[in-house]
Backbone as CSV, one residue per row, in Angstrom:
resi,resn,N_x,N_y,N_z,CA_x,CA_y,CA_z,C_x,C_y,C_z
1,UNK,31.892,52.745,27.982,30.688,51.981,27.599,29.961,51.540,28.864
2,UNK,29.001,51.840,28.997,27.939,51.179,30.337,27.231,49.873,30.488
3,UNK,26.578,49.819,31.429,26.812,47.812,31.196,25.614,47.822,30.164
4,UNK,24.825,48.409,29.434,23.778,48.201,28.834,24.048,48.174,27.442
5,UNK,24.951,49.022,27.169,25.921,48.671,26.187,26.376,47.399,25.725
6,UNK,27.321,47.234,27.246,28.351,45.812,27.282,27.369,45.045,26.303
7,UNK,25.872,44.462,27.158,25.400,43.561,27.298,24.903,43.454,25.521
8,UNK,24.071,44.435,24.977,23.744,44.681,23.656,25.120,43.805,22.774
9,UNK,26.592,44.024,23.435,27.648,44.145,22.035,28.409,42.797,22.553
10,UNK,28.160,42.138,23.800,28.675,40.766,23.838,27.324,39.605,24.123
11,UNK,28.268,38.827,23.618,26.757,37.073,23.396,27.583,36.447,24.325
12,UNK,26.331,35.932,25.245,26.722,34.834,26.473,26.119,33.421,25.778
13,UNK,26.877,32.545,26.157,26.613,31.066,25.605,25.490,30.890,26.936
14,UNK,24.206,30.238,26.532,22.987,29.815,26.969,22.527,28.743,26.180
15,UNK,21.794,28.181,26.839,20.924,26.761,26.416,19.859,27.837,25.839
16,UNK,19.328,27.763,24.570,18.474,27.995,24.080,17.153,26.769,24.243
17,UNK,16.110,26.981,24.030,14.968,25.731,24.086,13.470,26.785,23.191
18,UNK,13.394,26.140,22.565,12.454,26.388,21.413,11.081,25.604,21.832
19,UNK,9.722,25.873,22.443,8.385,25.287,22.569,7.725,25.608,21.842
20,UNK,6.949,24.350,21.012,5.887,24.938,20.171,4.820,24.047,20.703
21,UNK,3.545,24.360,20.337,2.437,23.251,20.553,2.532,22.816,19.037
22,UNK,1.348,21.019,19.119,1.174,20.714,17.997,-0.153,21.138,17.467
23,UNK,0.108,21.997,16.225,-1.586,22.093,14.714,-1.862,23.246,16.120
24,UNK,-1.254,23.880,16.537,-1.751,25.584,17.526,-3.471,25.897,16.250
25,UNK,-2.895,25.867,15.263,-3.775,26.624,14.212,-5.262,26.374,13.982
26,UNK,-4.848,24.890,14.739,-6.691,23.998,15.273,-7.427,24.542,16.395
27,UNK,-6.758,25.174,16.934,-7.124,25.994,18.452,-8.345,26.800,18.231
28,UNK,-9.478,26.892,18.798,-10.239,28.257,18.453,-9.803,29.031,19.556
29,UNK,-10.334,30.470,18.966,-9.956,31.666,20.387,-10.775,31.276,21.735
30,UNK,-11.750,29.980,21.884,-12.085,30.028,23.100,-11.158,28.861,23.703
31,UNK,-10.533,28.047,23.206,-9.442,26.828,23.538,-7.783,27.532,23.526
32,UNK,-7.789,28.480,22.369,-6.394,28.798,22.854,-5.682,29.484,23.992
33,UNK,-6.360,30.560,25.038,-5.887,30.650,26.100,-5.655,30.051,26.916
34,UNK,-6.216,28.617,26.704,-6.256,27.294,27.703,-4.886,26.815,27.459
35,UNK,-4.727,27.146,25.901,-3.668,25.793,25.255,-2.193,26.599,25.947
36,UNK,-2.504,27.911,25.703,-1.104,29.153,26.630,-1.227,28.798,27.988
37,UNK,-2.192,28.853,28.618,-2.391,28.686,30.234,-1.316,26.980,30.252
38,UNK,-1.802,26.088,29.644,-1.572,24.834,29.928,-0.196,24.645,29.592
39,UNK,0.837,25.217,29.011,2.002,25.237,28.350,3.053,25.817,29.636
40,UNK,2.780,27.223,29.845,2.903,27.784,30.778,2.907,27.193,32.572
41,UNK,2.358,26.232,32.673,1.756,25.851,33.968,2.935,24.225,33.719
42,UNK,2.723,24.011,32.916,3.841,23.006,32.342,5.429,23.297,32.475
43,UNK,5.234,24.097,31.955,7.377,24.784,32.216,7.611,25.240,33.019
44,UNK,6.918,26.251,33.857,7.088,27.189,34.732,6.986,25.762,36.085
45,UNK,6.684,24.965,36.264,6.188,24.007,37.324,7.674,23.163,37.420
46,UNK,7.993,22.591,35.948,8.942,21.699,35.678,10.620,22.567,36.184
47,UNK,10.324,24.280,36.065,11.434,24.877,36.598,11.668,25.466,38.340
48,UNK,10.351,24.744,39.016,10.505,24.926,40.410,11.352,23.751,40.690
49,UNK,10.220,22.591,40.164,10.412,21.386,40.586,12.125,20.659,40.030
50,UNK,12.953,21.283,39.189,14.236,21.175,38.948,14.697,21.941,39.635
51,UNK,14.640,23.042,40.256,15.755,23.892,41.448,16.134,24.477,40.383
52,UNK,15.779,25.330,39.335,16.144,26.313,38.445,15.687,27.657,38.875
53,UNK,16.334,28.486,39.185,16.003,30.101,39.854,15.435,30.683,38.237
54,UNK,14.115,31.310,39.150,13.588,32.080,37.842,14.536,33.033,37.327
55,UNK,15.473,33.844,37.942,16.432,35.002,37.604,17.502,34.349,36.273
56,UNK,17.304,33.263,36.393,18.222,32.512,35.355,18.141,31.962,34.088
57,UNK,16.287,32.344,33.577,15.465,32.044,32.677,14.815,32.996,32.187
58,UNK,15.381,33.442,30.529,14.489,34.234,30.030,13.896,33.899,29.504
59,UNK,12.782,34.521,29.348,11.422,33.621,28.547,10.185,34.388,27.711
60,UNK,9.816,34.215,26.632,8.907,35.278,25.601,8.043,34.227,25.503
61,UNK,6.918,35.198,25.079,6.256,34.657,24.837,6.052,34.636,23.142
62,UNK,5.898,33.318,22.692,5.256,32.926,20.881,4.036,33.115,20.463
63,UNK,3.052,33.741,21.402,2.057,33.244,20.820,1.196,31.587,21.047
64,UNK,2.141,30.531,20.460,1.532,29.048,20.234,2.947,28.839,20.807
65,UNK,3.921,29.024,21.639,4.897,28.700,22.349,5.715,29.661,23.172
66,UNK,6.878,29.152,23.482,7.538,30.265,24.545,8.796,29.823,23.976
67,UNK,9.945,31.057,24.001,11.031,31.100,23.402,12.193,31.271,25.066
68,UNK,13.005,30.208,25.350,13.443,30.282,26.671,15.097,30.007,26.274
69,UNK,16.081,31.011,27.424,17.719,31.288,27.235,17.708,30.736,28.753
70,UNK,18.540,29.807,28.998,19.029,29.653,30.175,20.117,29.928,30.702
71,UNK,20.588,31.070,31.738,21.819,31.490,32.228,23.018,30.482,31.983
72,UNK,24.459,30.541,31.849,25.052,29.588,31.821,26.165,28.840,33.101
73,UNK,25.132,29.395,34.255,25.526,29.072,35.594,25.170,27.795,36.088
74,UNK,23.718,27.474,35.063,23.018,26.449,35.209,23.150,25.230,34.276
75,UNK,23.420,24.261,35.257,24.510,23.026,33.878,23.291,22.590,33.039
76,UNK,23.708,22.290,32.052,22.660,22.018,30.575,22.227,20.255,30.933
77,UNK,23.002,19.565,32.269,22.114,18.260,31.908,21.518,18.060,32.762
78,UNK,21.555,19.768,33.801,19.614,19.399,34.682,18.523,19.733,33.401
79,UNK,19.021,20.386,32.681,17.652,20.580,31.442,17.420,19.249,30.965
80,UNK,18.816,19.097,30.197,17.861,17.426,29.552,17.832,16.354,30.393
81,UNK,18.213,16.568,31.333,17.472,15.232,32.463,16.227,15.862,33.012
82,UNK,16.706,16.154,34.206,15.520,16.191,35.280,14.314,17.419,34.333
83,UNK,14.601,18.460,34.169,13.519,19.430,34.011,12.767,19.014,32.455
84,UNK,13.609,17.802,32.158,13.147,17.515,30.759,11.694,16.414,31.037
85,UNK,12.228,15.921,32.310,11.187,15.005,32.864,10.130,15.527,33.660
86,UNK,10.452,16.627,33.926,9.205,17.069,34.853,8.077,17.992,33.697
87,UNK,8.961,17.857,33.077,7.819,18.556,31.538,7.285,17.546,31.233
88,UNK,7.671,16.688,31.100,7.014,15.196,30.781,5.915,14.807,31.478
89,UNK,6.287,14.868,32.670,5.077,14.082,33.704,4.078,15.431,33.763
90,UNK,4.396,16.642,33.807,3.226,17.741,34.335,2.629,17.374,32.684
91,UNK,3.188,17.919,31.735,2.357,17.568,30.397,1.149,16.226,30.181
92,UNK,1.437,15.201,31.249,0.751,14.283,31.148,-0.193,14.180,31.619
93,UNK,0.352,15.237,33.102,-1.055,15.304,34.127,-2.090,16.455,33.014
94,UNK,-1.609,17.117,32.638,-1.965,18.315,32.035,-3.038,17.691,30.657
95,UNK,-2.641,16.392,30.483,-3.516,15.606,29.215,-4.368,14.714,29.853
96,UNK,-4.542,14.509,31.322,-5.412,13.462,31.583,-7.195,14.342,31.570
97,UNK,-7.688,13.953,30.545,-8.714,13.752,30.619,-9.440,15.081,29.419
98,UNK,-8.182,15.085,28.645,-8.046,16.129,27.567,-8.944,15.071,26.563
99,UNK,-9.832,15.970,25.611,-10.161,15.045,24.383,-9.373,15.747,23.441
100,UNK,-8.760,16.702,22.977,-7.216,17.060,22.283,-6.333,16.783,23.389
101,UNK,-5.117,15.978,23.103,-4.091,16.384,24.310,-3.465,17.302,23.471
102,UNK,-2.757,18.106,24.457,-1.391,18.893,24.056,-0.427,18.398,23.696
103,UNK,0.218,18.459,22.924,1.626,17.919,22.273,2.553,19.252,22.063
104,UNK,3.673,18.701,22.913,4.674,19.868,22.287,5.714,19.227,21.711
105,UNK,6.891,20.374,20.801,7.731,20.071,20.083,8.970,20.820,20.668
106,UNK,9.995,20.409,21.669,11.265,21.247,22.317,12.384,21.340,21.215
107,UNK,12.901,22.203,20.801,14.024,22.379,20.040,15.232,22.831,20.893
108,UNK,16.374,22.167,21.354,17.692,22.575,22.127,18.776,23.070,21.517
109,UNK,19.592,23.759,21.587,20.982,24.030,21.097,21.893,25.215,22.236
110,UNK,22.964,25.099,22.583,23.872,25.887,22.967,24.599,26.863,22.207
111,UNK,24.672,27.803,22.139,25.550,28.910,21.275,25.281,29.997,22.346
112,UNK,26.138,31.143,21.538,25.991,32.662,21.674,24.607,33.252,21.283
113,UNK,24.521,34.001,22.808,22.892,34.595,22.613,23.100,36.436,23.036
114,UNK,22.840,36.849,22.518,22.171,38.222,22.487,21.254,38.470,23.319
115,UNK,21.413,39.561,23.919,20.013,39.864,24.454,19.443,41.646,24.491
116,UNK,18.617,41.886,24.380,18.094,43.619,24.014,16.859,43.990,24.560
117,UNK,16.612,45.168,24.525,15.201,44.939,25.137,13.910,44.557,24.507
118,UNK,14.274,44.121,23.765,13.077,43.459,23.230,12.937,41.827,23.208
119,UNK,13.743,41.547,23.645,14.228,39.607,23.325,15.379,39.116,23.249
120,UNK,15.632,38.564,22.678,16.890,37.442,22.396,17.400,37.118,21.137
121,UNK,18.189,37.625,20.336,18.632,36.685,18.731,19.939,36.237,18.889
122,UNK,20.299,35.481,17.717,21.469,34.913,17.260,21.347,33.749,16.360
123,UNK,22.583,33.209,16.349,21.604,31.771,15.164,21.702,30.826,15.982
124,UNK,22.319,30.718,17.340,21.792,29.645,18.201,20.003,29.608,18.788
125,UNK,19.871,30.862,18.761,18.197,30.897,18.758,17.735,30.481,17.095
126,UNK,18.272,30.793,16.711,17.466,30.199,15.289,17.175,28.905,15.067
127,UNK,18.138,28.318,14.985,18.833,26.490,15.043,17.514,25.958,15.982
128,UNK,17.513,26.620,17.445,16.938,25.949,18.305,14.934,26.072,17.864
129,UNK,14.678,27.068,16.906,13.433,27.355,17.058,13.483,26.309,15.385
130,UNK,14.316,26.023,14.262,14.310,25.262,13.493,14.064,24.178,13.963
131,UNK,14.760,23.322,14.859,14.743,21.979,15.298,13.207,21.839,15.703
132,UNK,12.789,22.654,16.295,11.394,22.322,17.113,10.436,22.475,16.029
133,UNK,10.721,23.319,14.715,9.611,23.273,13.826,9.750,22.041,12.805
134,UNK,11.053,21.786,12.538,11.145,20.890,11.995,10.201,19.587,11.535
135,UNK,10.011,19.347,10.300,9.131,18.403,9.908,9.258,16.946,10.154
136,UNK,10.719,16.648,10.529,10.571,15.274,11.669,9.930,15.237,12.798
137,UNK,9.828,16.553,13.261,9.277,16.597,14.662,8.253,16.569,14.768
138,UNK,7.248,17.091,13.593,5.999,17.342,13.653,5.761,15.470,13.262
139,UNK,6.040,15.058,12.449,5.399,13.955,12.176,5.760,12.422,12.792
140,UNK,6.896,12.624,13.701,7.019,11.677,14.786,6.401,11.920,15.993
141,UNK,5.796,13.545,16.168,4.803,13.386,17.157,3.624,12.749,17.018
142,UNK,3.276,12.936,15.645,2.002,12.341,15.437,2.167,10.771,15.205
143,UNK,3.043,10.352,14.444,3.196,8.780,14.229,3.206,8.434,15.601
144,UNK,4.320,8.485,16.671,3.728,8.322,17.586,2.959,8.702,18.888
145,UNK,2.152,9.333,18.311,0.774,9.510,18.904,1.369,9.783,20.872
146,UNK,2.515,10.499,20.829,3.423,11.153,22.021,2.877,12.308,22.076
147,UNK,3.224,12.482,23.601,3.101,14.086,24.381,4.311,15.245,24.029
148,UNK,5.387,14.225,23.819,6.419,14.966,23.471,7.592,14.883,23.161
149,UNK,8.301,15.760,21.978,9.815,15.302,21.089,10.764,16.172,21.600
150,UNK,11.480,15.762,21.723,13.205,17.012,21.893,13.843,16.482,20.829
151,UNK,13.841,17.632,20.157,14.874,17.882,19.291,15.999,18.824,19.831
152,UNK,17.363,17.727,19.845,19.280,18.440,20.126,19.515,18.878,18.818
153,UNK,20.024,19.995,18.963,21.388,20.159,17.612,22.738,18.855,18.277
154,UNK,23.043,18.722,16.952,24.556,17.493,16.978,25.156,18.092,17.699
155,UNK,25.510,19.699,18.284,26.889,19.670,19.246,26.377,19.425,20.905
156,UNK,24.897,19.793,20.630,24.274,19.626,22.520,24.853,17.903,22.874
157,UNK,23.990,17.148,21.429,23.981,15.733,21.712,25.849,15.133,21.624
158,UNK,26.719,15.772,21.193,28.255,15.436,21.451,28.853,15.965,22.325
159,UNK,28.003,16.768,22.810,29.332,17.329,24.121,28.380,17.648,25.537
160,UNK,27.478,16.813,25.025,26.174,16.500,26.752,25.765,15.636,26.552
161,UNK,24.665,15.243,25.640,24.389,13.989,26.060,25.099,12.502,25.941
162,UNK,25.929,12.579,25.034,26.655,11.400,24.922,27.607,11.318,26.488
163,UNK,27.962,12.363,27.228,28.549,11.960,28.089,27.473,11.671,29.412
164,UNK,26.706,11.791,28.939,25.028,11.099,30.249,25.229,12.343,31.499
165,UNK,24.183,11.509,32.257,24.000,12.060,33.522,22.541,11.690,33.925
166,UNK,22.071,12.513,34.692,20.485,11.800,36.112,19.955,11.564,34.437
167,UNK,18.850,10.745,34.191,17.785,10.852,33.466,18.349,11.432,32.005
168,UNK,19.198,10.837,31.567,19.644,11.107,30.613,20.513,10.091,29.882
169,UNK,19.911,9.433,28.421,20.500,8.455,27.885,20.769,8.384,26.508
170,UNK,21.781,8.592,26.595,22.323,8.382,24.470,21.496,7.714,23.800
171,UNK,21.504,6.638,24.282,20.915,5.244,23.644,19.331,5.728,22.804
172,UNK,18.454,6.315,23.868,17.689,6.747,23.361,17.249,7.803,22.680
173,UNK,18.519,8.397,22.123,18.323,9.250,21.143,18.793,8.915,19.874
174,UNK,17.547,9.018,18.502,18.220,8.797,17.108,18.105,10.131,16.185
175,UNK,19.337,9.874,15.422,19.706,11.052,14.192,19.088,11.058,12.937
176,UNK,18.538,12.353,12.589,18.206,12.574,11.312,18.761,13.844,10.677
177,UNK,19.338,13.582,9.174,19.384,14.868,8.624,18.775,15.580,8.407
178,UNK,18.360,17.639,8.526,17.631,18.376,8.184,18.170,19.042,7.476
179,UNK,17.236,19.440,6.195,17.524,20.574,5.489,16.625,21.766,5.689
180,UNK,17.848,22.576,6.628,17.112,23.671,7.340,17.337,25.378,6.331
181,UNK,16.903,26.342,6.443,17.134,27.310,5.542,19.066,27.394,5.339
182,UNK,19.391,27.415,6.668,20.855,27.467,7.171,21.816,26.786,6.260
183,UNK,21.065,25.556,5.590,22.346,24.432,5.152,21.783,22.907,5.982
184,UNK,22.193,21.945,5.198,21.802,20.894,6.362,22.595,20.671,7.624
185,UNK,21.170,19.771,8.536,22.128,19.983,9.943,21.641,18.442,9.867
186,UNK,22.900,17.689,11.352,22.034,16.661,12.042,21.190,17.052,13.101
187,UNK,20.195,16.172,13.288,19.490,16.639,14.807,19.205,15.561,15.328
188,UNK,19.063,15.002,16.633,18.535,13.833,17.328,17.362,14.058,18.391
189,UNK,16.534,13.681,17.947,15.470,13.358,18.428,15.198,12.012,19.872
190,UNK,14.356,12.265,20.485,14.124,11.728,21.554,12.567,12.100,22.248
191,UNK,12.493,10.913,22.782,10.641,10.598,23.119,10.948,10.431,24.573
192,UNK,10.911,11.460,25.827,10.992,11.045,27.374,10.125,9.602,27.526
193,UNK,11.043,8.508,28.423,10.059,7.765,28.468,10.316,6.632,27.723
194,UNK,10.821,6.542,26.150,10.537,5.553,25.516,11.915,4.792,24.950
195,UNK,12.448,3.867,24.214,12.888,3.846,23.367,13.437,5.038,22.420
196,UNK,14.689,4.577,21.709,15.208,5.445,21.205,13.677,5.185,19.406
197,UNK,13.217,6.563,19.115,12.437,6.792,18.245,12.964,6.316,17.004
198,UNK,11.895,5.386,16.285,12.354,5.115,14.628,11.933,6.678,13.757
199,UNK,12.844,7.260,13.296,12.462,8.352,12.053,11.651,7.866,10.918
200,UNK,10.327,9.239,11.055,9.622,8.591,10.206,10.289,9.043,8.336
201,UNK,9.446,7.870,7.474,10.123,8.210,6.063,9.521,9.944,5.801
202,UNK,10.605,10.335,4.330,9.983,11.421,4.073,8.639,10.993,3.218
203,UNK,7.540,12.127,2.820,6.412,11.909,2.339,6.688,11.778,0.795
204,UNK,5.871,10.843,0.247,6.714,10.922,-1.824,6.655,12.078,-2.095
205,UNK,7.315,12.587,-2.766,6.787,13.795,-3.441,6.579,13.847,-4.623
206,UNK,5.455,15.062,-5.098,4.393,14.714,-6.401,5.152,14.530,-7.467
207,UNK,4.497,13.885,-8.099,4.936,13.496,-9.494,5.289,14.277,-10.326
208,UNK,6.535,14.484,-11.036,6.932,15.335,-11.808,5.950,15.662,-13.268
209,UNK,5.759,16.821,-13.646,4.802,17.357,-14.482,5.777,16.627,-16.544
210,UNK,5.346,17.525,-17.351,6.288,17.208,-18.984,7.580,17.580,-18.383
211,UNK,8.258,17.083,-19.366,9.679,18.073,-19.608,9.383,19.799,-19.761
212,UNK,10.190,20.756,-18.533,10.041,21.885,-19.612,9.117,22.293,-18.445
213,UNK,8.380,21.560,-17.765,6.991,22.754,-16.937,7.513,22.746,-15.451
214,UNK,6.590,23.144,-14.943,7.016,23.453,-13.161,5.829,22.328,-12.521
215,UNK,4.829,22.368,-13.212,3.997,21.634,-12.835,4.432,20.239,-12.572
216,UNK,3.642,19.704,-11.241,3.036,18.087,-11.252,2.143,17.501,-11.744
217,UNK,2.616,16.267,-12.458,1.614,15.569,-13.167,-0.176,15.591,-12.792
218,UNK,-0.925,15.082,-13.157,-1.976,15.959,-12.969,-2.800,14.478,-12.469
219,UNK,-3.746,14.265,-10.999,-3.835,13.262,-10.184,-4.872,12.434,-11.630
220,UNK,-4.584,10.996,-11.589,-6.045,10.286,-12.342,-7.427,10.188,-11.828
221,UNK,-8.114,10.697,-12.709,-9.605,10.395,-11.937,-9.981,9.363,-11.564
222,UNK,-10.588,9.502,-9.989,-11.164,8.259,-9.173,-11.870,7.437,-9.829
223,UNK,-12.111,6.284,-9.601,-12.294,4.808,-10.222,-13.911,5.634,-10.501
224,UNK,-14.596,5.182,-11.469,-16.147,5.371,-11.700,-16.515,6.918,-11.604
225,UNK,-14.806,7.501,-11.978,-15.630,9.231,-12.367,-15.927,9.216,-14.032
226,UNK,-16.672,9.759,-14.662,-17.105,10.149,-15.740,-15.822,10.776,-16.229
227,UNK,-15.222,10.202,-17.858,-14.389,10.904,-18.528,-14.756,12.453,-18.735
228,UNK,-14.193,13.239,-18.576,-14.158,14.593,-18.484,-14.755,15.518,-17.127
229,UNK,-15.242,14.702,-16.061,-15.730,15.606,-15.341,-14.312,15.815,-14.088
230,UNK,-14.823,16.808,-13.515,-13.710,17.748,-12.614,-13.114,18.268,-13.110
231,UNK,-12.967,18.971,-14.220,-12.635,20.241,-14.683,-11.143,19.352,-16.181
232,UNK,-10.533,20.231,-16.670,-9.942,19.936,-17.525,-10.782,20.306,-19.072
233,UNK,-10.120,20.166,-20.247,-10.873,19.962,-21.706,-12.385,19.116,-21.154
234,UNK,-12.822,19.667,-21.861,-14.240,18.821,-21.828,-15.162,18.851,-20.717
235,UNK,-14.424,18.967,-19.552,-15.150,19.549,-18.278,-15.453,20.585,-17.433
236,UNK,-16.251,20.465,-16.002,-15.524,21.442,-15.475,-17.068,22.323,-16.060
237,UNK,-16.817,24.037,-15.684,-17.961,24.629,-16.388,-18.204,24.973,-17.381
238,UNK,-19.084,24.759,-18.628,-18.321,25.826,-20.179,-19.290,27.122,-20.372
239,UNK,-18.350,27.194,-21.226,-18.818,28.702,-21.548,-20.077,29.017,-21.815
240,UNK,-20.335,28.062,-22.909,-21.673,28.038,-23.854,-22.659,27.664,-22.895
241,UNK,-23.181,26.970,-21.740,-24.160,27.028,-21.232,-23.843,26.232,-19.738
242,UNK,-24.674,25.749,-18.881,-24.810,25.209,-17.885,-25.174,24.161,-17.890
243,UNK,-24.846,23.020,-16.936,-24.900,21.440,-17.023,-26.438,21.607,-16.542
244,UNK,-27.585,20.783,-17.246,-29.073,21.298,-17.041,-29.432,19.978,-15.252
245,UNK,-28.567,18.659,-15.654,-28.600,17.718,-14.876,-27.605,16.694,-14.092
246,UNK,-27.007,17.094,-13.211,-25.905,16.808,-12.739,-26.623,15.454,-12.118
247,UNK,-26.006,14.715,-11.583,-25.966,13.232,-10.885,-24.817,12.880,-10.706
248,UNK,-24.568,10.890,-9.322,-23.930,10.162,-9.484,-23.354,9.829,-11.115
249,UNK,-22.283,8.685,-10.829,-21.651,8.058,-11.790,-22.891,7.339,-12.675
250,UNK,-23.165,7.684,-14.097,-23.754,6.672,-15.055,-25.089,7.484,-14.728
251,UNK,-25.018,8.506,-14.334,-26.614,9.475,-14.269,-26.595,9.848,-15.928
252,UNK,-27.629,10.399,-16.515,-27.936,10.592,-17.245,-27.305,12.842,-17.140
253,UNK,-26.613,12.973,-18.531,-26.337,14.284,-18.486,-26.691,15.156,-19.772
254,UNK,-26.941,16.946,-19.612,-27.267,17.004,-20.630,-26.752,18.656,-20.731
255,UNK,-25.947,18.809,-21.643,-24.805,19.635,-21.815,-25.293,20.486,-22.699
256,UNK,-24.978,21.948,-22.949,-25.923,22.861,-23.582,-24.277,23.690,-23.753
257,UNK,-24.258,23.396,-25.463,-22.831,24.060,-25.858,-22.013,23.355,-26.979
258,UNK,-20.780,22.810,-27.001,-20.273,21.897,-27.370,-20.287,20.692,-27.403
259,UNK,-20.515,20.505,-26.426,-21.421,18.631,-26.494,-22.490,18.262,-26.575
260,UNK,-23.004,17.057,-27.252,-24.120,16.806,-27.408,-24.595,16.063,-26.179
261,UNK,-26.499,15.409,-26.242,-26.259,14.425,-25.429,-25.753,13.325,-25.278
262,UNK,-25.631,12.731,-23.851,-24.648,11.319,-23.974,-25.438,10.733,-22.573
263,UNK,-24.756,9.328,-22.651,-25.201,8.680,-21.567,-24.397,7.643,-21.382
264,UNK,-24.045,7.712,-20.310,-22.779,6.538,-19.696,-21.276,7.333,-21.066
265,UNK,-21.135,8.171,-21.236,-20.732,8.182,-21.865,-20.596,8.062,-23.703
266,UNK,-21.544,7.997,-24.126,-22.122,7.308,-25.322,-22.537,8.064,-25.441
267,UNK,-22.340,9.511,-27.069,-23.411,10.613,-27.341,-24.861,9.720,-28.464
268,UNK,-25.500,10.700,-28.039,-26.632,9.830,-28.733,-27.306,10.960,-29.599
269,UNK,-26.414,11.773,-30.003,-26.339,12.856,-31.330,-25.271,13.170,-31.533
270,UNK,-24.998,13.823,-32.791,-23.435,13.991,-33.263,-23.153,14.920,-33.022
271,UNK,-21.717,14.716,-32.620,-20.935,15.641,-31.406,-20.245,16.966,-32.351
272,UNK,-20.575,18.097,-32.059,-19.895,19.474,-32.682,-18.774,19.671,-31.729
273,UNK,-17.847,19.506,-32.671,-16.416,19.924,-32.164,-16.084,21.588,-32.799
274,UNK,-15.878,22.430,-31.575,-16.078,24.029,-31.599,-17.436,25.017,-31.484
275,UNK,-16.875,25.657,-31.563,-17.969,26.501,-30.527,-19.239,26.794,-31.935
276,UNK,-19.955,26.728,-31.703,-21.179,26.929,-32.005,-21.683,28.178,-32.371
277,UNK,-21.630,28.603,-33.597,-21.880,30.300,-33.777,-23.475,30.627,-33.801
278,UNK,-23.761,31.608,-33.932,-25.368,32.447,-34.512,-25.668,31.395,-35.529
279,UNK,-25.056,31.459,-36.608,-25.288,30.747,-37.826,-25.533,29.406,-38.132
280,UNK,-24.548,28.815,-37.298,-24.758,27.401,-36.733,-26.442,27.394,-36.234
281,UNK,-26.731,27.994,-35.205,-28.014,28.181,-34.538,-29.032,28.235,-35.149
282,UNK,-29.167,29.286,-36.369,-30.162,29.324,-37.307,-29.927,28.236,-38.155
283,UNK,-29.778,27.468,-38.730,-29.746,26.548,-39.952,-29.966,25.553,-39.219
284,UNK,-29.473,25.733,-37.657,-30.110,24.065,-37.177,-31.823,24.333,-37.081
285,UNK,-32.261,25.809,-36.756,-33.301,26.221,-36.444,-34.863,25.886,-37.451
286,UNK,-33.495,25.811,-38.699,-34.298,25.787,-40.263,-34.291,24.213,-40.229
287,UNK,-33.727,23.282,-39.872,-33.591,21.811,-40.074,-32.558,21.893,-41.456
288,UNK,-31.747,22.416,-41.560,-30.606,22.238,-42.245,-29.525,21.170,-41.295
């Protein structure tokens, strides 16, 4: 077997690290090469300025992030100390005077990594690109209105960070459960810089629909909407003709079909319930 082989059929344990930007999808094509340039100029800076040899960092590109394996020559708590901080401070310089700043989302984990010529897999790359997408992450960046989250898998944060080192503190890291495709995981989160982060709540989720449906209950109309309008029975467009006069709340309306006229609600002719045939038409035509 030749070493190209070897390398394809054995997994070296590496620090995986997962970068995403935050809402990439807000970017137009004349801001997003900036938002790659600025990401790029960010990591690549933070890995001089840690004494990390480029030969020891593989790195792809995402698109709206970079997917990075770190050799395992290189101890895992210059990453979450020092190079974790120099992402910090270049990201900041990198936001002074931004009217979007950049926000990124780091996802960490250690496992067995693969490598081929095309990239990197395994499920320690998976884990690590979960954590960073993760929906705690996204919405504690924004609650607090931070440059930037690391998200550990539970074994980085039990068998590195709890035992510390330069720029590196337990204390300020807190746990949340994820339910990731995988199964649930813990993950701990951390804000360079701050206090250990409060997890934000999850969002309610919608209101359950009858017994029996898939559907969610269906939202109540806003204070001073007209019974039946925004679609549903009675609203919405009908068949039989076109609304002749739309308005605000308590406008005057006049419906050509099944309903008669009304005002504020109040018909002020008698209301035909069903559709309205030919025959119907003529006999009203006759004054029948």
């Amino acid at each position: 077997m030749n070493d190209d082989a070897m390398d394809l059929a054995e997994a070296r344990y590496e620090l995986v690290i997962s970068v995403d930007a935050r809402r990439s999808g807000e970017y137009d094509d004349v801001d997003k090469p900036r938002m790659r340039a600025r990401i790029y100029r960010v990591l690549e800076t933070a890995f001089t300025h840690a004494k990390v040899a480029r030969d020891a960092v593989h790195m792809e590109d995402r698109g709206d992030g970079v997917l990075l394996a770190v050799a395992g020559r290189i101890a895992v708590t210059r990453l979450l100390g020092l190079w974790l901080v120099e992402v910090h401070e270049n990201l900041r310089d990198e936001n002074r005077g931004l009217r979007v700043p950049l926000g990124l989302r780091i996802g960490m984990h250690v496992g067995p990594v693969r490598h081929d010529a095309r990239g990197i897999s395994g499920r320690a790359v998976d884990l690590a690109c979960r954590l960073a997408d993760s929906p705690v992450a996204r919405r504690l960046l924004d609650d607090e209105k931070a440059d930037l989250v690391l998200v550990a898998s539970d074994s980085l944060y039990q068998d590195v960070v709890v035992g510390g080192g330069k720029f590196i503190e337990a204390a300020r890291y807190s746990p949340a459960r994820l339910e990731l495709k995988e199964g649930e995981v813990t993950a701990w989160f951390h804000l360079p810089g701050r206090a250990a982060p409060g997890i934000p709540a999850e969002p309610p989720a919608p209101a359950a629909g009858p017994p029996g449906t898939d559907d969610a209950a269906p939202a109540a109309p806003a204070a001073g909407t007209p019974a039946g309008a925004g679609g549903g029975a009675g609203g919405g467009e009908e068949e039989d003709g076109d609304t002749d006069d739309a308005g605000p709340a308590g406008a005057r309306y006049t419906v050509h079909g099944d309903m008669s006229q009304h005002h504020d609600n109040v018909y002020q002719q008698p209301v035909h319930i069903g559709r309205i045939t030919d025959g119907d038409r003529s006999r009203k035509g006759r004054g029948e």
